[in-house]
N, C-alpha and C positions, 0 to 999 in steps of 0.2 A: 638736428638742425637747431643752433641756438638762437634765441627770438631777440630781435631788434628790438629797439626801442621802441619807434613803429607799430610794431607786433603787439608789443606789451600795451600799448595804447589804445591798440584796437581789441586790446582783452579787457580794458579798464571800461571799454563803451558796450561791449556783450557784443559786438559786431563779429559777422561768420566770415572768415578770408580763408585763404591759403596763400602759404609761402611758397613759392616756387625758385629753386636755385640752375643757375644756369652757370656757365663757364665761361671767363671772363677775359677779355682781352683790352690789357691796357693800353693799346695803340690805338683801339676803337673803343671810345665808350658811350657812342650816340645811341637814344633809342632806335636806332634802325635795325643795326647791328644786333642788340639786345632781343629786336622783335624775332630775325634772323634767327639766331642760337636759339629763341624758344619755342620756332614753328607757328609763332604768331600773326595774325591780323596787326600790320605798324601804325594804321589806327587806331587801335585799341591797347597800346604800351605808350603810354603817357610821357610826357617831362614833366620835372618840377623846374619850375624856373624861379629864382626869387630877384626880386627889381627893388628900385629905389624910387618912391616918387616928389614931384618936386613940394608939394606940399603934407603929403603924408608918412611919408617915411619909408619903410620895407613895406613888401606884398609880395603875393606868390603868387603865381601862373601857371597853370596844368594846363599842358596843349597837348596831343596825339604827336606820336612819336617822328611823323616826315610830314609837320609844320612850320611853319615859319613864326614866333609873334609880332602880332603886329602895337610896335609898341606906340601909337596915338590911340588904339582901341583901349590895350591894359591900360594908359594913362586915363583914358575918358573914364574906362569903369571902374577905376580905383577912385576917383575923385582927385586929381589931379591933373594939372597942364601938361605937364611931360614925366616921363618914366625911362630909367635906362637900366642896364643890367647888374646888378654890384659886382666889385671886381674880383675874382676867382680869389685872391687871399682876402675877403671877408667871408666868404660861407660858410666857414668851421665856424669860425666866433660868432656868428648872426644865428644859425641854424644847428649849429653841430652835428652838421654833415658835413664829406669832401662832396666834390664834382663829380657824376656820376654813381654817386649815393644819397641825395637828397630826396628827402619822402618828405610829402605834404604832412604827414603825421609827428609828433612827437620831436616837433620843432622847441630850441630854447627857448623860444617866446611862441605867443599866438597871433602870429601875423593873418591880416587880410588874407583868406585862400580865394581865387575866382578859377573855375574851370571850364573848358571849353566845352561849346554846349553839344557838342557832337557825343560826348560821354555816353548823352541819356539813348545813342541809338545801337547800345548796344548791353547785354545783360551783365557782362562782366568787364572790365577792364586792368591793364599792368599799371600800377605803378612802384618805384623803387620801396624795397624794406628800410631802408637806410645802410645798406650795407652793398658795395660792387659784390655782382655774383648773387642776391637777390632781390626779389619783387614779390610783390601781394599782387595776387589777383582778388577783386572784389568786387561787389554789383557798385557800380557809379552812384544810384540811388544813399547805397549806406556810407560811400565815401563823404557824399556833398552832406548828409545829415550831419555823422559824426563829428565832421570838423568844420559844420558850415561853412561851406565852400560856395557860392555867388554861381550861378550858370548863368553864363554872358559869348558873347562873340569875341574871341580874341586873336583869331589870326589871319595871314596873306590868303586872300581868297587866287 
């Protein structure tokens, strides 16, 4: 299994994960699906979502994989009035990730992370390696350290 960027990032911080590869269907690439194919809690396989906000700029969003964001929350806890979502041909250049491969980790820049605060009720959670077909699992804890990520409220209740 060759290590993502991602990977390589969370090897640079001594942080313990595992890569887990799953099989990938380009017609679905929600974390639902994903949760699906790996037997998982869809709680606990995150999204990375990355947003625009009207005074800040880029920011990322990690929500649990069958949420909704709610984007006047991410706008509030980013520090800005309104927030939307960039448009699917910025995320390679912004992030250098596609859709469906974006990891909060080992992004082109160090954008704003916030993650939803349900993370912490669980010992491990998915998120993308940066690659379709895999995910790190890893304690939420050493997620929001490594890349200081914000625990905040950010979705449809």
């Amino acid at each position: 299994m060759k290590k993502t960027n991602a990977a390589r990032f969370l090897d640079t911080k001594k942080v313990k994960y595992d890569l887990v590869e799953y099989d990938v269907d380009e017609a679905d690439l929600s974390a639902v699906h994903v949760a699906e194919t790996l037997g998982q809690n869809v709680e606990q396989v995150f999204k990375t979502l990355v947003l625009r906000g009207n005074a800040n700029g880029i920011f990322v969003a990690i929500i649990p994989g069958n949420a909704e964001l709610n984007l006047k929350k991410a706008a509030k806890v980013s520090g800005n009035k309104n927030a939307e979502m960039v448009a699917m041909k910025e995320l390679l250049p912004l992030t250098g990730y596609i859709r469906g491969a974006c990891s909060p980790f080992g992004m082109k820049k160090n954008y704003p992370l916030f993650i939803h605060d349900s993370c912490l009720n669980y010992d491990f959670i998915f998120v993308s390696a940066g690659k379709r077909g895999m995910q790190i699992q890893i304690d939420p804890k050493d997620l929001i350290s490594c890349a200081n990520a914000r625990v905040c409220d950010l979705i449809n209740v």
